[in-house]
VEXDONU-964348 format. One record per atom (N, C-alpha, C): residue number from 0; residue in one letter; atom name; x, y, z negated. Coordinates in nm, 3 decimals. Atoms other than C-alpha are relative to their C-alpha. Example, Ala and Ser with C-alpha at 12.3 -4.5 7.8 and 13.67 -1.06 7.14 Angstrom:
REM residues 2
0 A N 0.089 -0.119 0.000;
0 A CA 1.230 -0.450 -0.780;
0 A C 0.090 0.120 0.000;
1 S N -0.082 -0.119 0.006;
1 S CA 1.367 -0.106 -0.714;
1 S C -0.077 0.109 -0.073;
END
This chain:
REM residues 130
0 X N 0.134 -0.010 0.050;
0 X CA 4.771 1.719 -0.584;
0 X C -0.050 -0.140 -0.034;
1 X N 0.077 0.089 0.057;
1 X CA 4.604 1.429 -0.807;
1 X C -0.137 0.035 0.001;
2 X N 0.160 0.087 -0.045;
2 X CA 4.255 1.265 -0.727;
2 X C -0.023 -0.009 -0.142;
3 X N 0.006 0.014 0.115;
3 X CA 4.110 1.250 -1.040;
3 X C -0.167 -0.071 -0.017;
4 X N 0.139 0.077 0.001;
4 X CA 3.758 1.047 -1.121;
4 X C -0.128 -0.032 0.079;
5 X N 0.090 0.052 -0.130;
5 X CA 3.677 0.890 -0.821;
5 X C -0.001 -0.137 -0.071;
6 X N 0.077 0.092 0.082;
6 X CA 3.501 0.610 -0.867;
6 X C 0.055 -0.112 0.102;
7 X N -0.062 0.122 -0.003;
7 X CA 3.625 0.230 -0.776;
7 X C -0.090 -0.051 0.139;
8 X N 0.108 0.058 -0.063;
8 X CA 3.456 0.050 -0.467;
8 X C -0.067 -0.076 -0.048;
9 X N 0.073 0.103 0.055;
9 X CA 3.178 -0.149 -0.516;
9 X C 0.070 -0.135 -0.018;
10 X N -0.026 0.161 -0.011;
10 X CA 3.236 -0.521 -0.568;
10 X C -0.090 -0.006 0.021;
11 X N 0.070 0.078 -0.069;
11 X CA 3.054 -0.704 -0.347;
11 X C -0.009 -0.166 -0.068;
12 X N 0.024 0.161 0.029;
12 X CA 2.919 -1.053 -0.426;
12 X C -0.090 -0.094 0.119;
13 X N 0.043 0.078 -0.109;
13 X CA 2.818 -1.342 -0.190;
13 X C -0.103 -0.084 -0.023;
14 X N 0.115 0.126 0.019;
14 X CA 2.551 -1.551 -0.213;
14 X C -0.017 -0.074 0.053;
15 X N -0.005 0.166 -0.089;
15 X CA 2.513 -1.914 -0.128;
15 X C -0.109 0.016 0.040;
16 X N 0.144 0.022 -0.071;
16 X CA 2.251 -2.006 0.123;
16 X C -0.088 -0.071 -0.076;
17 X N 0.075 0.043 0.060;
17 X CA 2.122 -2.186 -0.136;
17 X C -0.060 0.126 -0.119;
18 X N 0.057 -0.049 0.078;
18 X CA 2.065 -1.878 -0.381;
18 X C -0.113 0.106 0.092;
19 X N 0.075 -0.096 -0.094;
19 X CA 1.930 -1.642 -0.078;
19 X C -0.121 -0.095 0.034;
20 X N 0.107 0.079 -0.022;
20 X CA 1.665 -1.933 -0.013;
20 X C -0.069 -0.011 -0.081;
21 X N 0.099 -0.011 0.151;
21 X CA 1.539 -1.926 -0.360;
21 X C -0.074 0.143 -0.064;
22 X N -0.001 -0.149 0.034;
22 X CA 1.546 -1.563 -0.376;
22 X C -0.152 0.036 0.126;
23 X N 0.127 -0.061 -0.147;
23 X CA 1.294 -1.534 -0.025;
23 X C -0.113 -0.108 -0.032;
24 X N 0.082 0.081 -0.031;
24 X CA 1.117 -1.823 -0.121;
24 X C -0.131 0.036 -0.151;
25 X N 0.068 -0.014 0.108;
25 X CA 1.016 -1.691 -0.471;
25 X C -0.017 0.189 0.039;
26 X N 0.005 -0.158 0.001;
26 X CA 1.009 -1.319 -0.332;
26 X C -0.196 -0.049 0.087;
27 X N 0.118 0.060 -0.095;
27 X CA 0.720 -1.505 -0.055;
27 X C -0.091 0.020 -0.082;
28 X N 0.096 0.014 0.067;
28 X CA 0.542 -1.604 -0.374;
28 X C -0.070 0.154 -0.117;
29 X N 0.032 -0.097 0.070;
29 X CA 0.509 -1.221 -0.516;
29 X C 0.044 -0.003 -0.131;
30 X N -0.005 0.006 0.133;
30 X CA 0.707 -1.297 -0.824;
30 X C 0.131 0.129 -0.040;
31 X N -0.084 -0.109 0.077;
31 X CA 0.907 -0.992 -0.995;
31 X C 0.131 0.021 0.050;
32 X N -0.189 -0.010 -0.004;
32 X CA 1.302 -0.924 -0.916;
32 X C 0.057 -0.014 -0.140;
33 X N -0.080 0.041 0.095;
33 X CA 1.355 -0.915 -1.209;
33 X C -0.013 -0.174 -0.089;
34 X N 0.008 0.160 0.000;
34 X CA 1.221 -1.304 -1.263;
34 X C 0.066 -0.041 0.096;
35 X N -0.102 0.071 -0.113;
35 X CA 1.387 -1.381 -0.966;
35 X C 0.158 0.022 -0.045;
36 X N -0.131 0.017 0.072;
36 X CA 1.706 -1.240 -1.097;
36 X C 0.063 -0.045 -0.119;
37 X N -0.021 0.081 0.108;
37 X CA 1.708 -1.420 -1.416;
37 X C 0.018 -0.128 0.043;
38 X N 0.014 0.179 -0.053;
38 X CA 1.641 -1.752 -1.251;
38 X C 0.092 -0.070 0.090;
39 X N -0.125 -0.012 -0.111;
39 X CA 1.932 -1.684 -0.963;
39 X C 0.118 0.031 -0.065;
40 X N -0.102 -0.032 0.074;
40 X CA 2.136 -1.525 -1.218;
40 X C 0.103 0.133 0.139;
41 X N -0.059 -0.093 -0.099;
41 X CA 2.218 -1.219 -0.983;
41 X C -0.042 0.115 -0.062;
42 X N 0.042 -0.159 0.027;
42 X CA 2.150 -0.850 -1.030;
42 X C -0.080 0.041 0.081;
43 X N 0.128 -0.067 -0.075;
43 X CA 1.802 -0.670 -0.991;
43 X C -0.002 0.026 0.127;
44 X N -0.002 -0.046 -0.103;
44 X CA 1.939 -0.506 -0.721;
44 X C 0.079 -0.070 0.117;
45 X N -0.031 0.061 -0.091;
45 X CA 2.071 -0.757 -0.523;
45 X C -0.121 -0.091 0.026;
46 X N 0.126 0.059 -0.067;
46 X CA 1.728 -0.972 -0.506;
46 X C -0.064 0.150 0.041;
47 X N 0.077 -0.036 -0.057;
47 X CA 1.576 -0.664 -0.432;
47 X C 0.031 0.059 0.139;
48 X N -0.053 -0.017 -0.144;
48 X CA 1.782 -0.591 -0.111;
48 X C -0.051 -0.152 0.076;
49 X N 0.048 0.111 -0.017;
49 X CA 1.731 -0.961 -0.028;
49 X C -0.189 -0.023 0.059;
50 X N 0.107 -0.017 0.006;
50 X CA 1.354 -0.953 -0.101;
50 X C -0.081 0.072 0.082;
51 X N 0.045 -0.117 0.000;
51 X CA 1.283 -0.618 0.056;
51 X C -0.034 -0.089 0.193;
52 X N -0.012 0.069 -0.126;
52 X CA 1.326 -0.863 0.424;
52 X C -0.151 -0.051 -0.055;
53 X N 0.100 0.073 0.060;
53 X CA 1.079 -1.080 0.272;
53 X C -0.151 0.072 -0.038;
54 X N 0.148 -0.076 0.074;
54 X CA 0.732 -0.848 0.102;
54 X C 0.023 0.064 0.160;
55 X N 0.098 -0.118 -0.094;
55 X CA 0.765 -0.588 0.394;
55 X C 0.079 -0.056 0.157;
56 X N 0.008 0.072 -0.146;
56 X CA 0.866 -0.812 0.723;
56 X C 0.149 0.145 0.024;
57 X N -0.085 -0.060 -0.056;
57 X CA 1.210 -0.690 0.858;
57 X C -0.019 0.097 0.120;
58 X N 0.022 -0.047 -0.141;
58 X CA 1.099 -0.605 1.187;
58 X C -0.093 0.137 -0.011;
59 X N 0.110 -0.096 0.013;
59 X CA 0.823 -0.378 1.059;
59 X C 0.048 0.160 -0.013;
60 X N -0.062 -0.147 0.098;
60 X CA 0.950 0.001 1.076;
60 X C -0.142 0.085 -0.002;
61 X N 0.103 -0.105 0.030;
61 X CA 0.765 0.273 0.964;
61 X C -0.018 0.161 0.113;
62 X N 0.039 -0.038 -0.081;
62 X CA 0.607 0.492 1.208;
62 X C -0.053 0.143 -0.085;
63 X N 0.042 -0.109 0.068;
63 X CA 0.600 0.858 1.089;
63 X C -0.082 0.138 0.134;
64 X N 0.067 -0.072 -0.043;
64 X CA 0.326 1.070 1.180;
64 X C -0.031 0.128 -0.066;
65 X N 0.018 -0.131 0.066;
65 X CA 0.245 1.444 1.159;
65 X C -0.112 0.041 0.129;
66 X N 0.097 -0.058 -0.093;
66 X CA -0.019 1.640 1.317;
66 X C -0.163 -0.037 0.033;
67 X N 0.142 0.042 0.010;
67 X CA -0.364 1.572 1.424;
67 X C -0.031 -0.112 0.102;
68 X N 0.023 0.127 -0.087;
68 X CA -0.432 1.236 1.548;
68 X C -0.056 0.039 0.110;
69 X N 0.018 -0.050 -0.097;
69 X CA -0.516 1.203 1.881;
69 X C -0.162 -0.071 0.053;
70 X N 0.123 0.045 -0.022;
70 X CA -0.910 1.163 1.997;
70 X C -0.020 -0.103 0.093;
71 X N 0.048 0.123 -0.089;
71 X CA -0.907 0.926 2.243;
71 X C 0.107 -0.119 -0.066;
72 X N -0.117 0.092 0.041;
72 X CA -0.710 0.571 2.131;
72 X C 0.022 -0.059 0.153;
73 X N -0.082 0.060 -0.094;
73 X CA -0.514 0.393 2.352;
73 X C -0.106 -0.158 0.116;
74 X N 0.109 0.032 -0.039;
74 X CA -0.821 0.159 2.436;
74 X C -0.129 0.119 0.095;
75 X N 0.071 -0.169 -0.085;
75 X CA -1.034 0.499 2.543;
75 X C 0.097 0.006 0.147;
76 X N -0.106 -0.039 -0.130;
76 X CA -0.724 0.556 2.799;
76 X C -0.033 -0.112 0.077;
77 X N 0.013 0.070 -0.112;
77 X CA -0.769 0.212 2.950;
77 X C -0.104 -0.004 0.070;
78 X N 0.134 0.051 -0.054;
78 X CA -1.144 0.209 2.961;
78 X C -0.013 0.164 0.143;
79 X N -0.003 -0.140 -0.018;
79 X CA -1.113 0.580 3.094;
79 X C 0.092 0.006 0.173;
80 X N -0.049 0.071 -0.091;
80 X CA -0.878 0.428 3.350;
80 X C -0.049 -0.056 0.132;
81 X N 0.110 0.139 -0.059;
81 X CA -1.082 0.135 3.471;
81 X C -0.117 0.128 0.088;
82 X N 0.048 -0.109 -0.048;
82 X CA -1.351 0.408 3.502;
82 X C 0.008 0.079 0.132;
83 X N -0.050 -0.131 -0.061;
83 X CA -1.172 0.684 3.698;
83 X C 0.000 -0.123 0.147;
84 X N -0.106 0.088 -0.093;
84 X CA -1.035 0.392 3.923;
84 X C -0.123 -0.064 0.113;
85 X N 0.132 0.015 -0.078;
85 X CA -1.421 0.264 4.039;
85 X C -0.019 0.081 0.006;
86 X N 0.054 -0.109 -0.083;
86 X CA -1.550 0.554 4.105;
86 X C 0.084 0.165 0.011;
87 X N -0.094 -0.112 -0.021;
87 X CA -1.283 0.790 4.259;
87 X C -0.026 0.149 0.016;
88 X N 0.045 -0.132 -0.065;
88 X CA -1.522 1.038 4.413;
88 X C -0.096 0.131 -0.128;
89 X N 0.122 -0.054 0.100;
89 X CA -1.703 1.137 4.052;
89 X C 0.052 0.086 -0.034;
90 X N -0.045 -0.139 0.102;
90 X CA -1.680 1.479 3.874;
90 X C 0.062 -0.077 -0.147;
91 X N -0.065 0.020 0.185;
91 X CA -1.489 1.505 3.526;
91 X C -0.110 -0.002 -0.088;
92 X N 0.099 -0.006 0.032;
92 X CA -1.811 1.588 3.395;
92 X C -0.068 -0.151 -0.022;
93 X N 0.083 0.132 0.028;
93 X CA -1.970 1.258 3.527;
93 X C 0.097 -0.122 -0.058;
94 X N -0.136 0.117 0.071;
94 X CA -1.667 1.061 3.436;
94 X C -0.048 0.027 -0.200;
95 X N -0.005 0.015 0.113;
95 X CA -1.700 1.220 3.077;
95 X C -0.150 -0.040 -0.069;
96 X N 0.170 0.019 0.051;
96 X CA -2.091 1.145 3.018;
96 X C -0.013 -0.161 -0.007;
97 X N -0.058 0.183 -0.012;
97 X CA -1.930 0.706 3.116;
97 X C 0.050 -0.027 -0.160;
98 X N -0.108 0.044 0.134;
98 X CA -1.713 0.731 2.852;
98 X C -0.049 0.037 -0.113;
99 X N 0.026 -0.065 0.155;
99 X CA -1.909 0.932 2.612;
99 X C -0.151 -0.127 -0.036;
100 X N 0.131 0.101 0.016;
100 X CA -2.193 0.641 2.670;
100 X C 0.056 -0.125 -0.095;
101 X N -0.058 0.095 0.079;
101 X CA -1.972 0.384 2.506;
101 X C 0.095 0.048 -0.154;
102 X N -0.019 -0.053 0.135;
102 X CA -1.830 0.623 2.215;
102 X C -0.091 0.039 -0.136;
103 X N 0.057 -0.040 0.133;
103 X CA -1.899 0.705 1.865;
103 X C 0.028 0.152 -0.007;
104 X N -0.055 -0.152 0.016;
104 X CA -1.735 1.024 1.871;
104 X C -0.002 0.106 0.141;
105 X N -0.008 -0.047 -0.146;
105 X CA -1.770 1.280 2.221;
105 X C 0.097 0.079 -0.025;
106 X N -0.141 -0.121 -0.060;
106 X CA -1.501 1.432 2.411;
106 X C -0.096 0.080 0.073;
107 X N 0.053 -0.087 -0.089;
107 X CA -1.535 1.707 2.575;
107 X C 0.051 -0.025 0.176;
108 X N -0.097 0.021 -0.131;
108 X CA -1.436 1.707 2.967;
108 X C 0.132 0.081 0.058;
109 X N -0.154 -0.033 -0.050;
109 X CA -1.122 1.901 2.938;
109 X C 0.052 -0.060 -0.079;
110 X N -0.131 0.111 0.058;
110 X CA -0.976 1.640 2.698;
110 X C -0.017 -0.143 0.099;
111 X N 0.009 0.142 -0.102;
111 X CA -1.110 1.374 2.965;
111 X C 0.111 0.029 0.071;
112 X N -0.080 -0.040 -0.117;
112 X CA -0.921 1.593 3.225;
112 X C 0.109 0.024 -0.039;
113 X N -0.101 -0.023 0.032;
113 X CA -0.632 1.657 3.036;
113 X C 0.074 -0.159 -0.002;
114 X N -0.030 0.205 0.011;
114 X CA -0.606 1.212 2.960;
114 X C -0.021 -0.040 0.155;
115 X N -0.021 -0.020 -0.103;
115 X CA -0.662 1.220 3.337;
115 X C 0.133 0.077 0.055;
116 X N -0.210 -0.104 -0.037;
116 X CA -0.332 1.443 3.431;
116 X C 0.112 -0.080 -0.057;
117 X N -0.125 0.112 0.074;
117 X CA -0.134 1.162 3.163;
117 X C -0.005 -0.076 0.118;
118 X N -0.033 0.111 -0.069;
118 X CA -0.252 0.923 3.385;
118 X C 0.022 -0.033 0.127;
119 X N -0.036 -0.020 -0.117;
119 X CA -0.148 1.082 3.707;
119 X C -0.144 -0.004 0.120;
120 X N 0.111 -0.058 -0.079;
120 X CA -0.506 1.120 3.829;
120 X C 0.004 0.178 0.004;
121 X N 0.002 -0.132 -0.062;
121 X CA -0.475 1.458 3.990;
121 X C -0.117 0.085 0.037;
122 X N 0.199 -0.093 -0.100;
122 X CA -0.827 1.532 4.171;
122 X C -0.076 -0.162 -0.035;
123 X N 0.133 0.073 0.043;
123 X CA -1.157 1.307 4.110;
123 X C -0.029 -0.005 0.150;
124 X N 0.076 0.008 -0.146;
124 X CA -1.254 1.386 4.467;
124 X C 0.104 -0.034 0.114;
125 X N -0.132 0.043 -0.098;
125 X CA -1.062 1.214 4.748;
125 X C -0.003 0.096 0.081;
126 X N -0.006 -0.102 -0.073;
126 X CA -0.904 1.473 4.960;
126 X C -0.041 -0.078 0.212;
127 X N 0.057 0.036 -0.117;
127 X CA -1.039 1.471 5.344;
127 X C 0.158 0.009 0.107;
128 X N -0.127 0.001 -0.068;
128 X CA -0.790 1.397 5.616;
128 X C -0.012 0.042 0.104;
129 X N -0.014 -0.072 -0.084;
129 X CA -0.706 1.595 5.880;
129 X C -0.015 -0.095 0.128;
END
């Protein structure tokens, strides 16, 4: 059995540290790939692999979200925290009337008490000891 129009590997090409420095340093300045690849003498698509480090920060990944954001932010949880933590003996209720004094938006007190249960607060009222 003959293979018939498969296609060749790429060729790869290398680039001197001196063309990859010209390539990030003119990608820095927002100028085109395809000006950059005229001026490097490379192919579009090799400044724009290059580049792509450069405009959107390597490190940066993209964080995919679905669903309905969540009402309290991650600030809410600490203050909500802090809160719970001075005054151990308070209702969910009075806990949520603290927190709703410093918001723009109100929770209700079963999303307090539910962000309470994340944070391993169990009961509001200290239990009595035998």
């Amino acid at each position: 059995m003959q293979v018939t129009g498969t296609m060749a590997p790429r060729r790869r090409i290398s680039l001197t540290p001196n063309q990859v420095s010209t390539i990030e340093k003119t990608a820095s300045k927002n100028n085109s790939n395809g000006t950059i690849a005229k001026a490097v003498d490379v192919k579009k698509s090799t400044v724009a692999y290059f580049a792509r480090f450069v405009r959107g920060g390597a490190g940066a990944a993209k964080v995919r979200r679905w669903g309905r954001p969540p009402l309290l932010s991650s600030r809410d949880i600490h203050s909500l925290a802090r809160t719970v933590k001075v005054n151990r003996a308070s209702s969910v209720e009075e806990i949520t009337r603290q927190l709703n004094a410093s918001r723009a938006r109100l929770v209700r007190p079963h999303t307090v008490q539910r962000a309470m249960h994340k944070l391993n607060f169990m009961s509001t009222t200290p239990a009595t000891k035998p």
